[in-house]
Structures are given as structure tokens and as C-alpha cells.
N, C-alpha and C positions, 0 to 999 in steps of 0.2 A: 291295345287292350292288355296286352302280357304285361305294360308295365304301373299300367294302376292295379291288376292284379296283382304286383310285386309290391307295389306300395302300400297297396291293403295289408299285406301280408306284413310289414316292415313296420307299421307304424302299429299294429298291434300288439308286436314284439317289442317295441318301446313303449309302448303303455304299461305291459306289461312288467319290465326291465329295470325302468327308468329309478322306483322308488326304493327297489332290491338292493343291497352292497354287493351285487354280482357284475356290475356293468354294464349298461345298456350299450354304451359305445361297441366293444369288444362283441355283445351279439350281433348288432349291426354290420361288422366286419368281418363275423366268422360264418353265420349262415347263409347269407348270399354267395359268398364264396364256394359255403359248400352245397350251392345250388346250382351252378354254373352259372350266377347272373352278374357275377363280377362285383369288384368290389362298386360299397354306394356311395363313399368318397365321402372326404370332411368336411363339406359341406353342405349335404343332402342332411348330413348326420345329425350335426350344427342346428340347423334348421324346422327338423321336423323334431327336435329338441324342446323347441318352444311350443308345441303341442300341450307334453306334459306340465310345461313349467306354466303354461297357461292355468291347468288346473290344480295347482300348486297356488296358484295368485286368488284363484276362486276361493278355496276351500279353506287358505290361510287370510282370507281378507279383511278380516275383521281384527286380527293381530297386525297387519303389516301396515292396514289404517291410523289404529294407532300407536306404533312404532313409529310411521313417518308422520302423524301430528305432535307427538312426543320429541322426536328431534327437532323439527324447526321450531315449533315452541322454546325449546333450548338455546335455538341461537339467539333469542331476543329477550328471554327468560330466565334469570338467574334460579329462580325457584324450579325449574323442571329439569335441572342439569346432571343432579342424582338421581331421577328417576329411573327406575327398569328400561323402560321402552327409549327414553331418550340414550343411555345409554346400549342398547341393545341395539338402537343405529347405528351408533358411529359403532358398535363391533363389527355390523355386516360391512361398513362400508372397508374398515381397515383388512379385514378379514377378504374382502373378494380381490385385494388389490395384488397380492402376487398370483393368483389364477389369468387376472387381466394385464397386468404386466407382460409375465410368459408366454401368453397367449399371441401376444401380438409381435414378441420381440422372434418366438421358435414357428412361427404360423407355417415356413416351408419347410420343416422338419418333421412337423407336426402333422400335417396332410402325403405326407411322402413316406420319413424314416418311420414316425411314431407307429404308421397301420401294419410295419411288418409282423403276420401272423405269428412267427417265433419270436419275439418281443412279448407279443399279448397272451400266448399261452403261457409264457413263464412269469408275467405279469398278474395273469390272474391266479398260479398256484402259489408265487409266495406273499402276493395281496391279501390273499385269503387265511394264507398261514400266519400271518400279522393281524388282521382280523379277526382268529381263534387265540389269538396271545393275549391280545390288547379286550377281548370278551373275558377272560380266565383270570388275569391278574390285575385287573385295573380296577379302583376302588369304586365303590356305587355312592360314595357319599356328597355329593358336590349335585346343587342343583342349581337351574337357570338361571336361578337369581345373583347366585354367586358366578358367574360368568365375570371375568378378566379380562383387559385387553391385551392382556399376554398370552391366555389363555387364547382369545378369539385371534387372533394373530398367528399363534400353533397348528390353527385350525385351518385354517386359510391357506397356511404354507402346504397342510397336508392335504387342501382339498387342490391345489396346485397340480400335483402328482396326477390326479385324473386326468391331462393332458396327454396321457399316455393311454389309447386305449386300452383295457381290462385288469387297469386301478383301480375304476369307481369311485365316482365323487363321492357319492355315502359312503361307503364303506373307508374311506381314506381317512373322510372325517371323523365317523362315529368310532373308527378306530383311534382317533387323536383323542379324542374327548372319550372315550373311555380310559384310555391311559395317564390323562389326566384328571382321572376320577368323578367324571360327572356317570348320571346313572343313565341309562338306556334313552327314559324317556327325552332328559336333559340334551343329552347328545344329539336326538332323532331330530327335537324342534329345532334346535341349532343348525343344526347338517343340510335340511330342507328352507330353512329362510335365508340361509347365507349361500343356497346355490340360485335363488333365484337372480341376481344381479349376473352371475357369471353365463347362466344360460342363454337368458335373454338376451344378452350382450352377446354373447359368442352367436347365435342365430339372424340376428341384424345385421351382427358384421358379417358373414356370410354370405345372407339373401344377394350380395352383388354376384356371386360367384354362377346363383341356378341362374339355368335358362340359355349359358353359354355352352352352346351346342358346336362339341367338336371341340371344346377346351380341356376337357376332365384329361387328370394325369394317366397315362401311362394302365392296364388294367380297371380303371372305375366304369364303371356305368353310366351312361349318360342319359340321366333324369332330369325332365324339362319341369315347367313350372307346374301343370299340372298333376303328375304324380305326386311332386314336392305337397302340394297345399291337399292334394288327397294324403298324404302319409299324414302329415300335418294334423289334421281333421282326425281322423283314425287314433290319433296316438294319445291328442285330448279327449275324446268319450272314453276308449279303453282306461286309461291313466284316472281321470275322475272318476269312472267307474271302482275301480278297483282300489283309489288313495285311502279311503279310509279304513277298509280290513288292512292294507299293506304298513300304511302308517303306525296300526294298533298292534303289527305284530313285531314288528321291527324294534317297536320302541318296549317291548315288555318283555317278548320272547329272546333265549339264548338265541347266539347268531350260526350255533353250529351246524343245520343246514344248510347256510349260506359255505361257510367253511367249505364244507363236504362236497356241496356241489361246484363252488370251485375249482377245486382241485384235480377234479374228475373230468370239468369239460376241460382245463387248461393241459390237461395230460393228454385227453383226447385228439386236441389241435397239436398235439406236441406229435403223437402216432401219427395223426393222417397223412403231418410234413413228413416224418421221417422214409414214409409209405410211399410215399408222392402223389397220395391220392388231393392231397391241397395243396396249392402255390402259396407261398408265404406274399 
């Protein structure tokens, strides 16, 4: 029972998290720890990831429709190969390919080195401090339409960096695309349909890892499949529940609460190590 209770709890926290430039992965890895339930491991993480990107795929489905009718119409279409949508494929697909490259090539680094808790507190205060730069001086004039595949390629590189928990995929992004001058809104729809390839992916390629009870590295938690698909469950009601104020605000409001709270939990994790009150 204590651990659907924990996965209630966890998969709320990535509802919540998940569509913020503050990190979901990084909360996932800081509050269990600082629960005593140990860490939930890069796979549980992975996994109950595709929760929110599920309601990511609802809520965008009517754009990602036709985006992917738009692109195969192009392969066979010379008339739909300038189009927005047709175009705006092949930027997600060129765009998600150094997150899934990295992904697969650092995967025991990544489940191991990447979750050390002094990595991710200073991860998230100078992500956040890039974040507050890249809000302040990056130009608002550049919108979706004008989107580049140098442009979406920039974007991709920087949603890469999220491999490191308490980078944040959005926030790595809409930091890139704000510093190359797209405007809030520009940024947000980008950031959010070019991470659905990488979630979903990275949660599939996972699913072999739950269920292997007595495998988890070293300190993780060992969550079987049913927590898993309860967090899972949990993370998509919260996550849809909450997309469409969190999308509205992200894409119009300044980012400097996110900034500020940054800095404050990454300094925090930075105190509790230094304290011993958290194991890194």
C-alpha cells in the first residue's frame, strides 16, 4: 500500500511539473529522496513521463493531425512541401534526434552519474539563471511560422541538455527559442510538440526496465508495474487537468517565477547536502 501511496503522490508531482521550465525529472529525484523513499530511478521516471505526454497528444491533437497529414502528403506531394505543417515535421523529427541519439548512446550515465543530487541542484540554479537571460534579452519578434531548420535543430540540441535532470526540457527549449528571438507563445508550441517524440520514446524504451524486481541500481526504489501504471494514470488526469492554464501561462507570462523558484529549491538541495540531511 505505501507504494501506490508514493505513486499517487509522485505522479501528481509530474502533472504538476512536467509542463513548468522548473523540471519535473529533478522533483522526481529530489522529493522522494527527501522522504526517505529513495530514489524512483530513471526509469519509473521515464515512464510515468508518458502520462503527461499522453495529455499532451490529446489536447495538441488536432495540430499534430495535421502536421503528420501534412508531412506524408509532402513525401508524395510536391505542392505541400512548403507548407507550415509539412514543414513543422521534419523540424520535430530533425529536432528530437540529438535528445534520442544521447539518449541511448549516455543511457548508463544517465540512470547512474546524471541523478547525482549536487549535479541537479546546480543544474537547476544556473538553468534557471539562463532562463532569466534568455526571458530578458531575447527578441519577441520571430513567430512559428518563421521557424527554421537551423532554428529547430538549436532547439533540439538545447532540449538534449534535459538528459540531465533539473535542466528541463521546456525551459532548455523555450530558452533557445527565446534567444533566438521567437516570442513566448512561439517558443511554448514548439517546446511542447517537439518533446512529444522524445518522451514517448524515452518511456517505451524504459517500460523493459519496470517490473525487474531486485534489479534497481544501487539507492532507487524498487517500483513494480503497478505503482508504475498507477503514477502513470495519476500524472495524466493531473497533467490534462492543469495543461491548459499552465500552457497559457508559460506562453504569455514572464518566466521570472520560474527563475526565482529555481534557484531557491536548487540552493536548497545544495544546503540539505552540504548538512547531510540528503545523500546526493
Amino acid at each position: 500500500m505505501a507504494d501506490y501511496l508514493q505513486a499517487v503522490f509522485l505522479g501528481i508531482l509530474q502533472g504538476l511539473t512536467e509542463f513548468l521550465p522548473i523540471s519535473s525529472s529533478a522533483h522526481l529525484r529530489i522529493f522522494p529522496e527527501l522522504f526517505g523513499w529513495g530514489d524512483a530511478g530513471a526509469a519509473f521516471t521515464a515512464v510515468i513521463q508518458i502520462g503527461t505526454e499522453l495529455a499532451v497528444l490529446i489536447y495538441f491533437r488536432k495540430d499534430i493531425w495535421r502536421i503528420a497529414r501534412a508531412w506524408v502528403l509532402s513525401l508524395f506531394k510536391p505542392e505541400y512541401r512548403g507548407a507550415l505543417d509539412a514543414r513543422m515535421g521534419w523540424f520535430i523529427i530533425i529536432g528530437s534526434l540529438p535528445i534520442v541519439i544521447l539518449g541511448i548512446l549516455l543511457k548508463d550515465v544517465i540512470e547512474e552519474h546524471f541523478r547525482n543530487l549536487w549535479l541537479i541542484g546546480c543544474t537547476l540554479i544556473v538553468l534557471g539563471i539562463v532562463l532569466g537571460i534568455a526571458d530578458r534579452v531575447g527578441r519577441t519578434d520571430k513567430v512559428i511560422k518563421q521557424m527554421t531548420l537551423r532554428d529547430a535543430a538549436l532547439m533540439g540540441g538545447a532540449q538534449a541538455l534535459a538528459l540531465v535532470p533539473g535542466v528541463s526540457r521546456s525551459g532548455a527549449t523555450l530558452s533557445m527559442g527565446r534567444f533566438l528571438g521567437y516570442d513566448r507563445e512561439a517558443a511554448t508550441r514548439f517546446a511542447f510538440l517537439l518533446a512529444i517524440p522524445a518522451v514517448v520514446g524515452a518511456g517505451v524504451f524504459e517500460l523493459k526496465e519496470i517490473g525487474n524486481v531486485g534489479q534497481a541500481h544501487a539507492g532507487e526504489a524498487d517500483y513494480g508495474w503497478g505503482p508504475t501504471i498507477t503514477a502513470t494514470v495519476v500524472s495524466f488526469v493531473v497533467g490534462y487537468a492543469a495543461i491548459a492554464w499552465l500552457l497559457r501561462y508559460v506562453s504569455t507570462k514572464s518566466y521570472t517565477p520560474f527563475v526565482v523558484y529555481r534557484v531557491l529549491l536548487g540552493g536548497g538541495v545544495l544546503a540539505l547536502l552540504a548538512a547531510g540531511v540528503l545523500t546526493a
